[in-house]
C-alpha positions in Angstrom: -12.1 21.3 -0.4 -11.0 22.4 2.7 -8.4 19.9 5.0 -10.5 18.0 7.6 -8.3 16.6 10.5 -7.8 13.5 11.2 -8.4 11.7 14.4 -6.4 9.2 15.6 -7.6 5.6 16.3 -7.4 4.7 20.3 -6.9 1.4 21.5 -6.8 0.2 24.9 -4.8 -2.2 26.4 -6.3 -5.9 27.2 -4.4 -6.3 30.6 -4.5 -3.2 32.6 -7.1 -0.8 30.2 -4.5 2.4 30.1 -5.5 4.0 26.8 -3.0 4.7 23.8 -3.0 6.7 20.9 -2.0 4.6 17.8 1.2 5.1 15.7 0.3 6.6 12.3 1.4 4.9 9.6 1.6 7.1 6.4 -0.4 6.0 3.5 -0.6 7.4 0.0 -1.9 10.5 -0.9 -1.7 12.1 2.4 -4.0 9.9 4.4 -3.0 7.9 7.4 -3.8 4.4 9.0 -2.8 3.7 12.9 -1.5 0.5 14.8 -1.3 -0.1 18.2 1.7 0.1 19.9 4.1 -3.1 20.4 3.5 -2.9 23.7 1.5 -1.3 26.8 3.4 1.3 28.3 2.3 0.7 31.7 2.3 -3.3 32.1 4.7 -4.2 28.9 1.7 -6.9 27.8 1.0 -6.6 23.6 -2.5 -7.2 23.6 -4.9 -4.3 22.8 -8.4 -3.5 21.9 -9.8 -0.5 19.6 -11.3 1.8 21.7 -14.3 1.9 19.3 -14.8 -2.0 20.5 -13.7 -1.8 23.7 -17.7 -2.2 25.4 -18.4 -5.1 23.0 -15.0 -6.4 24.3 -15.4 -9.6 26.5 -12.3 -11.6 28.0 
């Protein structure tokens, strides 16, 4: 079986909408799972959204 990539999970922050990449987190056998950061790197806020939900997002 040949190695599909993986793609990693987006999230966007609550307070100003900059997008992130999440941090892998290393699972077992190979595989990964992603976070979202401890904080926005443009506004410092903690809050974020998967990008995946982001439309059905409401504040």
């Amino acid at each position: 079986m040949a190695h599909a990539p993986e793609k990693p999970v987006q999230y966007v922050c609550e307070n100003c909408q900059i997008t992130h990449a999440g941090t892998p987190i290393h699972e077992s056998g190979g595989e990964h799972t992603f976070e979202p950061p401890d904080s926005c790197g443009g506004c410092d806020e903690s809050s974020f959204i998967k990008l995946t939900n982001w439309i059905h997002h409401h504040k």
